[in-house]
PLY file of the C-alpha trace (Angstrom):
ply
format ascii 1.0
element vertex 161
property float x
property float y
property float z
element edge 160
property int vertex1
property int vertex2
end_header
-52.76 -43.02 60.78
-50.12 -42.28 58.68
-50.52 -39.35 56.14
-48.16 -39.72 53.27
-48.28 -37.06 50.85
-47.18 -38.07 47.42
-46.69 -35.83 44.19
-48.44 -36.61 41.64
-46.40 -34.28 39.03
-43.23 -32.12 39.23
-42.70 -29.52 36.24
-39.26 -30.41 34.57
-37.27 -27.20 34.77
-37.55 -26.92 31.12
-41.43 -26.65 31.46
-40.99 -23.97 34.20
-38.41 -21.79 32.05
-41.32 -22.08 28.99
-43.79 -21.59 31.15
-46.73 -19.02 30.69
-46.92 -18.02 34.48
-43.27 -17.50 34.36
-43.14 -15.12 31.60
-45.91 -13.46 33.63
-43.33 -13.54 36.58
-40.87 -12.03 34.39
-43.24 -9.32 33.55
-44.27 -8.38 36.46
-40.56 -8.22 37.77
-39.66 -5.81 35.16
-42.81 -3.60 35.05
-43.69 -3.14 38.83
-39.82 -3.74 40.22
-41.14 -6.74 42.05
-38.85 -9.51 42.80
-41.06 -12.37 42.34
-39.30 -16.14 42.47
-42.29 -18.68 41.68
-45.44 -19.62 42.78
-45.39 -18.61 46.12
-44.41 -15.03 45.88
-46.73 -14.43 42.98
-49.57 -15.28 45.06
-48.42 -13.43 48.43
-47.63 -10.18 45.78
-51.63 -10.89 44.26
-53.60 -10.37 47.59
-51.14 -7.73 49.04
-51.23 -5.89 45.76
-54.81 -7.30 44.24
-55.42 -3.95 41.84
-51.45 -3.95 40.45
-51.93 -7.81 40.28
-54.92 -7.78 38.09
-53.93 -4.53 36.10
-50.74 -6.57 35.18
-53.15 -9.56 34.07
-55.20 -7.17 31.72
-51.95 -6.01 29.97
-50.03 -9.23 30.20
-53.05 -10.85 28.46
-53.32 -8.22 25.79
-57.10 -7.76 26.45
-58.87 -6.45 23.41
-60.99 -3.52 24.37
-63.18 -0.39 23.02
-62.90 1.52 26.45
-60.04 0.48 28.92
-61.05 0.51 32.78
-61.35 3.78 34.75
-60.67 1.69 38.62
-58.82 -2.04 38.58
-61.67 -2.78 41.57
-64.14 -1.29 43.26
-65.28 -2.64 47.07
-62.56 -5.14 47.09
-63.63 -6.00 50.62
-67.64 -6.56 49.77
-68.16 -10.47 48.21
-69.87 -10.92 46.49
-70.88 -7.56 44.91
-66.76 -6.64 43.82
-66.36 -4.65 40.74
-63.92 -5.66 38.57
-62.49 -3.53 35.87
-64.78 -0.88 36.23
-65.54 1.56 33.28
-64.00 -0.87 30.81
-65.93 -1.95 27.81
-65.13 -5.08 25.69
-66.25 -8.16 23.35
-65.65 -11.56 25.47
-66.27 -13.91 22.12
-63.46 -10.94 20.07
-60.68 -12.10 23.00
-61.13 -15.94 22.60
-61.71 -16.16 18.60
-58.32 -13.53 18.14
-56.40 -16.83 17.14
-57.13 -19.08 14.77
-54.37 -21.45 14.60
-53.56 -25.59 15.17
-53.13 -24.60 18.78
-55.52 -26.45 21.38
-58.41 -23.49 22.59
-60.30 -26.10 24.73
-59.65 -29.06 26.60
-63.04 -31.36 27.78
-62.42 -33.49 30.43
-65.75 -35.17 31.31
-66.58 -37.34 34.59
-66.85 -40.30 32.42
-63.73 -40.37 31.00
-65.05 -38.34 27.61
-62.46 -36.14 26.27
-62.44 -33.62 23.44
-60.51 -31.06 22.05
-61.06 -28.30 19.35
-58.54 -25.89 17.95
-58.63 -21.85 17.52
-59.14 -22.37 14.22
-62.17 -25.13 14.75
-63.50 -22.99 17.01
-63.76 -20.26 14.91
-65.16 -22.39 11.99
-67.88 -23.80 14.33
-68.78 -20.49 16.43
-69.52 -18.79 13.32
-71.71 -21.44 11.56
-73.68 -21.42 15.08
-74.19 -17.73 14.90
-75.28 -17.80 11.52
-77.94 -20.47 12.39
-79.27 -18.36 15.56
-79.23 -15.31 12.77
-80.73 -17.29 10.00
-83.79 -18.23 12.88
-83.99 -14.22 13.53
-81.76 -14.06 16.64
-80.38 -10.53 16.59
-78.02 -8.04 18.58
-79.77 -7.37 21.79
-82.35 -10.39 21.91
-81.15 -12.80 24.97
-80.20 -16.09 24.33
-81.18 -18.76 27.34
-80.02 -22.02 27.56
-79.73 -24.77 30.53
-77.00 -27.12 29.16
-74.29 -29.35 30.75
-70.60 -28.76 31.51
-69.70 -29.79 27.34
-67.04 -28.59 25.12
-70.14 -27.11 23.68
-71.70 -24.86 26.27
-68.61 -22.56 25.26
-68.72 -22.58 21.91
-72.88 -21.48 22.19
-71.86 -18.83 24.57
-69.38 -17.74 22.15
-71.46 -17.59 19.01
0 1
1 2
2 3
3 4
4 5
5 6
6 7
7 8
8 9
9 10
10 11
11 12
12 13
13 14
14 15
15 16
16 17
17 18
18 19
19 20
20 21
21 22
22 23
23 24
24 25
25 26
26 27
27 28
28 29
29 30
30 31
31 32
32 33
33 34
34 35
35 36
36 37
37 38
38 39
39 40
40 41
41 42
42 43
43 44
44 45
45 46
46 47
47 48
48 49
49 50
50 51
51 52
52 53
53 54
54 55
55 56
56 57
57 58
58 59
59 60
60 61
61 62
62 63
63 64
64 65
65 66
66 67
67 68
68 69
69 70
70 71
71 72
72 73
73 74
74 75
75 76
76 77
77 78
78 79
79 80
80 81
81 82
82 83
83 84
84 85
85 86
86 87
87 88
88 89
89 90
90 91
91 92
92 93
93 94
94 95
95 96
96 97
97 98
98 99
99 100
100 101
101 102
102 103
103 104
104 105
105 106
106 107
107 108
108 109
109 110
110 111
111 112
112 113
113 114
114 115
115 116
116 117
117 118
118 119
119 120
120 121
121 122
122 123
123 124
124 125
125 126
126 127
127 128
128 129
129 130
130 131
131 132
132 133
133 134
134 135
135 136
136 137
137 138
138 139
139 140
140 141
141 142
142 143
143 144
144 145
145 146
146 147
147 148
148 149
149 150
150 151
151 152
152 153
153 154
154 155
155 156
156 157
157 158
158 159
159 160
């Protein structure tokens, strides 16, 4: 049998130099005196060096927090049952509504060929008129919120809210 292993997709360099992952790269270079090339090295520097790795993440991404962490990770080597970020306190719906521009926040790709997408600032317009709703029906800081929906563009967007 012959085992011919096409690519599907190649980044242009221009997509590499614009790149997210290799601003990241960049980063990390600069801060932690790493001399990471690409894809390869990044990954071989994030399980030799998991906490720098992650604390790197956290700042890179420019988490929004109330309390930072006290320890990156705690029992790296028990799974499950890792700590992650330990000590840190922060609002998971404040870090994904910050923006609120044309940009894309969510891409759904379902197994029948559905796709949508909503924007930061559609997002934000239809997060908040959910959470009103669950307010305006007495839903209140504290009370838990259970739902058993599909894999939707929507089962974000009522996690959010």
């Amino acid at each position: 049998m012959n085992d011919v292993r096409k690519k599907l997709w190649e980044p242009s360099e221009e997509w590499i130099k614009t790149a997210e992952v290799t601003r990241f790269i960049e980063y990390v270079n600069k801060k932690y005196g790493q001399v990471i090339k690409g894809g390869k090295d990044l990954y071989k520097w994030s399980v030799e060096s998991t906490p720098e790795f992650w604390a790197a993440m956290w700042d890179f991404g420019e988490i929004i927090y109330s309390k930072k962490y006290d320890k990156v990770v705690k029992d790296l080597k028990i799974f499950p049952g890792t700590k992650w970020f330990v000590g840190s306190r922060l609002n998971f719906a404040e870090n994904l509504l910050r923006y609120n521009d044309d940009k894309l926040a969510f891409i759904f790709q379902g197994e029948t060929k559905v796709s949508k997408q909503i924007t930061y600032a559609k997002l934000n317009i239809t997060v908040a008129r959910l959470a009103k709703s669950l307010k305006e029906i007495g839903v209140k800081v504290g009370d838990r919120v259970v739902s058993y929906i599909p894999n939707l563009i929507e089962t974000p967007i009522a996690m959010l809210a």
